[in-house]
C-alpha positions in Angstrom: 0.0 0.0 0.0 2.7 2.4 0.9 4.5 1.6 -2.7 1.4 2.3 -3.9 0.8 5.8 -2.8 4.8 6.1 -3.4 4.7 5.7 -7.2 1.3 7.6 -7.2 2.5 10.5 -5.8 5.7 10.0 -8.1 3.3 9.8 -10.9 2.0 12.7 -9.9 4.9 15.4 -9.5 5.9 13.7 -13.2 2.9 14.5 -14.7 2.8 17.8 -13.3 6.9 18.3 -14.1 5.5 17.6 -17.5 2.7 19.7 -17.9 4.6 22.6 -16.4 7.5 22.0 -18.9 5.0 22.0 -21.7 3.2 25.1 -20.4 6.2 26.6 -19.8 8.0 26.0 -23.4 4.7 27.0 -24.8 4.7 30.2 -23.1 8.4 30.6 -24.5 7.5 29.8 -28.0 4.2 32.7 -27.6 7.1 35.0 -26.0 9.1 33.9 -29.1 6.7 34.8 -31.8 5.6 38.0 -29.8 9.3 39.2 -29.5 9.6 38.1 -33.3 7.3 40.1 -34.6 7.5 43.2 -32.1 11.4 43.0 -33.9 9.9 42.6 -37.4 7.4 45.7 -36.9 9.9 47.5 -35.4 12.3 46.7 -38.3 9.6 47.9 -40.9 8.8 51.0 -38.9 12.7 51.7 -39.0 13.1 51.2 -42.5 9.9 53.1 -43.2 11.4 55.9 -41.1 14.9 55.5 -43.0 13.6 55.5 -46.5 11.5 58.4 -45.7 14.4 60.3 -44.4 16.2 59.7 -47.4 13.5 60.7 -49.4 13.7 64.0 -47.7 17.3 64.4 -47.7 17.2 63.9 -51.6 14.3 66.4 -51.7 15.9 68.7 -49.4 19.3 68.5 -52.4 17.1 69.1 -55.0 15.6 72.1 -53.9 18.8 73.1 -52.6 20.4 72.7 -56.1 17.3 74.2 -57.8 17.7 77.4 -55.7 21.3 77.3 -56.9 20.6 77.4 -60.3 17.4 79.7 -60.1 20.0 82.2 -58.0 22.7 82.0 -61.0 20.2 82.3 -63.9 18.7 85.0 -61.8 22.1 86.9 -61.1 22.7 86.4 -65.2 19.4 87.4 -65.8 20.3 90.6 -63.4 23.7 91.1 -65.3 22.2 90.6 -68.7 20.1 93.5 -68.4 22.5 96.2 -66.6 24.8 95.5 -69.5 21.6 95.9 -71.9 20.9 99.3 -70.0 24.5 100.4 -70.5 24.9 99.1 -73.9 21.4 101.1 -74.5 22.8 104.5 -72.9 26.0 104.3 -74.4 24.5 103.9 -77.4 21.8 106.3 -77.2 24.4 108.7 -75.8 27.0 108.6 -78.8 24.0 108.8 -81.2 22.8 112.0 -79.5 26.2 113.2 -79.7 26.5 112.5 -83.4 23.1 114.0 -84.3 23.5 116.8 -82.5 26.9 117.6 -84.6 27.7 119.1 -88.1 28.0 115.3 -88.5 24.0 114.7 -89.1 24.4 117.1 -92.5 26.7 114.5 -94.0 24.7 111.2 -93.1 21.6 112.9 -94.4 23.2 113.7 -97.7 25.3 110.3 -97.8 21.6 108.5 -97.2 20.2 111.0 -99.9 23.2 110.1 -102.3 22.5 106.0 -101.9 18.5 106.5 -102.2 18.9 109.0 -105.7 21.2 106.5 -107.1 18.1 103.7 -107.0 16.2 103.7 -110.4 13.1 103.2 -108.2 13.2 106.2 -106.0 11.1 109.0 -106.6 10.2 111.7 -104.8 12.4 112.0 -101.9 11.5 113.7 -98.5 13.6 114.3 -95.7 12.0 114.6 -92.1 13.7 116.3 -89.7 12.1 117.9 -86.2 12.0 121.4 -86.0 14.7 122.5 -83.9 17.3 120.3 -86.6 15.6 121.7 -89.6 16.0 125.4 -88.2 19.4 124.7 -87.8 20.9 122.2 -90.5 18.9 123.1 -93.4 21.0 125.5 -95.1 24.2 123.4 -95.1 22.4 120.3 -95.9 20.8 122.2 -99.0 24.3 123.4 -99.8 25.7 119.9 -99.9 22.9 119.0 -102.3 23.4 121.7 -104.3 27.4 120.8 -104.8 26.5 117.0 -105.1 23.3 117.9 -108.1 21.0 116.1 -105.8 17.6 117.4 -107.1 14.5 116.3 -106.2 14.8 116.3 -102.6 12.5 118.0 -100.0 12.9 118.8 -96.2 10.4 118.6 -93.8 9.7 119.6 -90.3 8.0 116.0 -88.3 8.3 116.8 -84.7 7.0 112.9 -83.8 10.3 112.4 -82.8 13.7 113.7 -81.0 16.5 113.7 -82.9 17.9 112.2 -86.2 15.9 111.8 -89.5 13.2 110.0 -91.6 13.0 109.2 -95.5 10.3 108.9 -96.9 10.3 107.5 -100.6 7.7 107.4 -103.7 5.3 110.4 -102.2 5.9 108.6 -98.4 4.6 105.5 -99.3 7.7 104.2 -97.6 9.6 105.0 -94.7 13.3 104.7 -93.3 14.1 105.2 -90.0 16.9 107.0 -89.1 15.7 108.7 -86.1 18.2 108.7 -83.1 15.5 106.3 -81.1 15.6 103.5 -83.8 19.3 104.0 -83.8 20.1 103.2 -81.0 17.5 100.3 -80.3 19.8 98.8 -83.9 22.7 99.6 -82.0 22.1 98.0 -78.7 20.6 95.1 -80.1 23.5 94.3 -82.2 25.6 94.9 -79.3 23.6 92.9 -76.9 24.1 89.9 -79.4 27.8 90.2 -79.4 27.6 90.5 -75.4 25.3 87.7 -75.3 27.3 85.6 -77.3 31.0 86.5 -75.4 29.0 86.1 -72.3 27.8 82.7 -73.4 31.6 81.5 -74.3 32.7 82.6 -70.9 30.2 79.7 -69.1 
Protein backbone atom coordinates (compact mmCIF):
# COMPACT_ATOMS: atom_id res chain seq x y z
CA UNK A 1 0.00 0.00 0.00
CA UNK A 2 2.66 2.45 0.93
CA UNK A 3 4.51 1.64 -2.71
CA UNK A 4 1.40 2.33 -3.91
CA UNK A 5 0.77 5.81 -2.81
CA UNK A 6 4.78 6.14 -3.38
CA UNK A 7 4.67 5.72 -7.18
CA UNK A 8 1.26 7.63 -7.21
CA UNK A 9 2.47 10.52 -5.77
CA UNK A 10 5.73 9.99 -8.15
CA UNK A 11 3.31 9.81 -10.90
CA UNK A 12 2.00 12.74 -9.89
CA UNK A 13 4.91 15.36 -9.48
CA UNK A 14 5.86 13.72 -13.17
CA UNK A 15 2.90 14.53 -14.67
CA UNK A 16 2.79 17.84 -13.28
CA UNK A 17 6.85 18.31 -14.06
CA UNK A 18 5.45 17.63 -17.51
CA UNK A 19 2.74 19.70 -17.86
CA UNK A 20 4.61 22.64 -16.42
CA UNK A 21 7.49 21.96 -18.92
CA UNK A 22 4.96 22.01 -21.70
CA UNK A 23 3.19 25.13 -20.45
CA UNK A 24 6.22 26.65 -19.79
CA UNK A 25 7.96 26.02 -23.40
CA UNK A 26 4.69 26.96 -24.83
CA UNK A 27 4.73 30.23 -23.09
CA UNK A 28 8.40 30.62 -24.46
CA UNK A 29 7.45 29.77 -28.02
CA UNK A 30 4.24 32.67 -27.61
CA UNK A 31 7.10 35.04 -26.01
CA UNK A 32 9.11 33.91 -29.06
CA UNK A 33 6.68 34.81 -31.80
CA UNK A 34 5.64 37.96 -29.80
CA UNK A 35 9.28 39.23 -29.49
CA UNK A 36 9.57 38.14 -33.25
CA UNK A 37 7.27 40.09 -34.61
CA UNK A 38 7.55 43.15 -32.08
CA UNK A 39 11.38 42.97 -33.89
CA UNK A 40 9.91 42.62 -37.36
CA UNK A 41 7.43 45.66 -36.89
CA UNK A 42 9.90 47.52 -35.37
CA UNK A 43 12.27 46.72 -38.27
CA UNK A 44 9.64 47.87 -40.92
CA UNK A 45 8.82 51.04 -38.94
CA UNK A 46 12.65 51.75 -39.00
CA UNK A 47 13.14 51.17 -42.48
CA UNK A 48 9.92 53.14 -43.22
CA UNK A 49 11.42 55.89 -41.13
CA UNK A 50 14.86 55.49 -43.04
CA UNK A 51 13.62 55.45 -46.55
CA UNK A 52 11.47 58.43 -45.72
CA UNK A 53 14.38 60.34 -44.44
CA UNK A 54 16.23 59.72 -47.38
CA UNK A 55 13.48 60.73 -49.41
CA UNK A 56 13.66 64.00 -47.71
CA UNK A 57 17.31 64.42 -47.68
CA UNK A 58 17.23 63.94 -51.57
CA UNK A 59 14.27 66.37 -51.75
CA UNK A 60 15.92 68.68 -49.37
CA UNK A 61 19.31 68.52 -52.37
CA UNK A 62 17.15 69.07 -54.97
CA UNK A 63 15.60 72.09 -53.94
CA UNK A 64 18.80 73.09 -52.58
CA UNK A 65 20.39 72.65 -56.09
CA UNK A 66 17.26 74.22 -57.78
CA UNK A 67 17.68 77.35 -55.72
CA UNK A 68 21.28 77.30 -56.88
CA UNK A 69 20.58 77.35 -60.35
CA UNK A 70 17.39 79.72 -60.14
CA UNK A 71 19.98 82.19 -57.96
CA UNK A 72 22.71 81.99 -60.96
CA UNK A 73 20.19 82.32 -63.88
CA UNK A 74 18.69 85.03 -61.77
CA UNK A 75 22.12 86.89 -61.06
CA UNK A 76 22.73 86.44 -65.20
CA UNK A 77 19.36 87.38 -65.76
CA UNK A 78 20.35 90.62 -63.39
CA UNK A 79 23.67 91.13 -65.28
CA UNK A 80 22.21 90.60 -68.72
CA UNK A 81 20.09 93.51 -68.36
CA UNK A 82 22.53 96.24 -66.58
CA UNK A 83 24.82 95.54 -69.55
CA UNK A 84 21.62 95.90 -71.95
CA UNK A 85 20.93 99.35 -70.00
CA UNK A 86 24.50 100.41 -70.54
CA UNK A 87 24.89 99.08 -73.85
CA UNK A 88 21.42 101.09 -74.52
CA UNK A 89 22.83 104.54 -72.93
CA UNK A 90 26.00 104.35 -74.37
CA UNK A 91 24.50 103.90 -77.42
CA UNK A 92 21.83 106.30 -77.16
CA UNK A 93 24.43 108.68 -75.78
CA UNK A 94 26.99 108.58 -78.79
CA UNK A 95 23.99 108.81 -81.17
CA UNK A 96 22.78 111.95 -79.46
CA UNK A 97 26.18 113.24 -79.71
CA UNK A 98 26.53 112.54 -83.36
CA UNK A 99 23.11 114.01 -84.28
CA UNK A 100 23.52 116.83 -82.55
CA UNK A 101 26.87 117.62 -84.56
CA UNK A 102 27.66 119.13 -88.09
CA UNK A 103 28.02 115.28 -88.49
CA UNK A 104 24.01 114.73 -89.12
CA UNK A 105 24.38 117.13 -92.55
CA UNK A 106 26.68 114.53 -94.00
CA UNK A 107 24.69 111.19 -93.08
CA UNK A 108 21.64 112.88 -94.44
CA UNK A 109 23.21 113.65 -97.70
CA UNK A 110 25.32 110.26 -97.79
CA UNK A 111 21.56 108.47 -97.22
CA UNK A 112 20.18 110.96 -99.87
CA UNK A 113 23.18 110.07 -102.31
CA UNK A 114 22.48 105.96 -101.95
CA UNK A 115 18.54 106.53 -102.21
CA UNK A 116 18.89 109.03 -105.75
CA UNK A 117 21.17 106.48 -107.12
CA UNK A 118 18.09 103.68 -106.98
CA UNK A 119 16.17 103.75 -110.42
CA UNK A 120 13.07 103.16 -108.23
CA UNK A 121 13.18 106.17 -105.99
CA UNK A 122 11.11 108.95 -106.65
CA UNK A 123 10.19 111.74 -104.76
CA UNK A 124 12.39 112.01 -101.91
CA UNK A 125 11.47 113.74 -98.47
CA UNK A 126 13.56 114.34 -95.67
CA UNK A 127 12.02 114.56 -92.10
CA UNK A 128 13.70 116.29 -89.70
CA UNK A 129 12.10 117.91 -86.19
CA UNK A 130 11.97 121.42 -86.03
CA UNK A 131 14.73 122.45 -83.90
CA UNK A 132 17.33 120.31 -86.59
CA UNK A 133 15.57 121.69 -89.62
CA UNK A 134 16.05 125.38 -88.17
CA UNK A 135 19.37 124.73 -87.80
CA UNK A 136 20.86 122.16 -90.46
CA UNK A 137 18.87 123.07 -93.41
CA UNK A 138 20.95 125.54 -95.05
CA UNK A 139 24.17 123.40 -95.13
CA UNK A 140 22.41 120.30 -95.93
CA UNK A 141 20.85 122.19 -99.04
CA UNK A 142 24.32 123.41 -99.81
CA UNK A 143 25.69 119.86 -99.95
CA UNK A 144 22.95 118.96 -102.26
CA UNK A 145 23.39 121.72 -104.34
CA UNK A 146 27.41 120.77 -104.76
CA UNK A 147 26.46 117.05 -105.09
CA UNK A 148 23.34 117.90 -108.11
CA UNK A 149 21.03 116.09 -105.79
CA UNK A 150 17.62 117.43 -107.06
CA UNK A 151 14.50 116.32 -106.16
CA UNK A 152 14.81 116.31 -102.57
CA UNK A 153 12.48 117.95 -99.97
CA UNK A 154 12.94 118.75 -96.21
CA UNK A 155 10.36 118.61 -93.83
CA UNK A 156 9.69 119.64 -90.28
CA UNK A 157 7.95 115.99 -88.28
CA UNK A 158 8.29 116.77 -84.67
CA UNK A 159 6.97 112.94 -83.79
CA UNK A 160 10.27 112.38 -82.85
CA UNK A 161 13.71 113.73 -80.95
CA UNK A 162 16.49 113.74 -82.94
CA UNK A 163 17.91 112.20 -86.15
CA UNK A 164 15.93 111.81 -89.52
CA UNK A 165 13.15 110.01 -91.63
CA UNK A 166 13.01 109.23 -95.48
CA UNK A 167 10.31 108.93 -96.86
CA UNK A 168 10.32 107.51 -100.56
CA UNK A 169 7.68 107.45 -103.71
CA UNK A 170 5.25 110.41 -102.23
CA UNK A 171 5.87 108.64 -98.36
CA UNK A 172 4.57 105.49 -99.29
CA UNK A 173 7.70 104.15 -97.64
CA UNK A 174 9.57 104.96 -94.73
CA UNK A 175 13.35 104.67 -93.30
CA UNK A 176 14.06 105.22 -89.98
CA UNK A 177 16.88 106.99 -89.08
CA UNK A 178 15.71 108.73 -86.07
CA UNK A 179 18.19 108.68 -83.08
CA UNK A 180 15.53 106.34 -81.07
CA UNK A 181 15.62 103.54 -83.79
CA UNK A 182 19.28 104.01 -83.79
CA UNK A 183 20.14 103.16 -81.00
CA UNK A 184 17.49 100.34 -80.29
CA UNK A 185 19.80 98.77 -83.88
CA UNK A 186 22.75 99.55 -81.97
CA UNK A 187 22.06 98.01 -78.72
CA UNK A 188 20.56 95.09 -80.14
CA UNK A 189 23.46 94.34 -82.20
CA UNK A 190 25.62 94.89 -79.26
CA UNK A 191 23.56 92.90 -76.93
CA UNK A 192 24.09 89.91 -79.45
CA UNK A 193 27.78 90.18 -79.40
CA UNK A 194 27.57 90.51 -75.44
CA UNK A 195 25.29 87.69 -75.32
CA UNK A 196 27.32 85.63 -77.32
CA UNK A 197 30.98 86.53 -75.41
CA UNK A 198 29.03 86.08 -72.35
CA UNK A 199 27.82 82.71 -73.39
CA UNK A 200 31.62 81.52 -74.35
CA UNK A 201 32.73 82.60 -70.94
CA UNK A 202 30.23 79.75 -69.09
Amino acid sequence: MEIQLQELINQIKKDGVEAAETQAEAILDAAKAEADKIISAAKLEADKLIANAKAENEKTVRSGEDAIRQAGRNLLISFRESVSRELNAVAGDNVAAVYSSDTLTELIVSAIEAWTARPEADDISVLLNSADLARFEDAILAQLKAKMLNGVTLKANDNFDGGFRIAVNNGAVYYDYSAESVTDMLSGYLGAKITALLKEAE
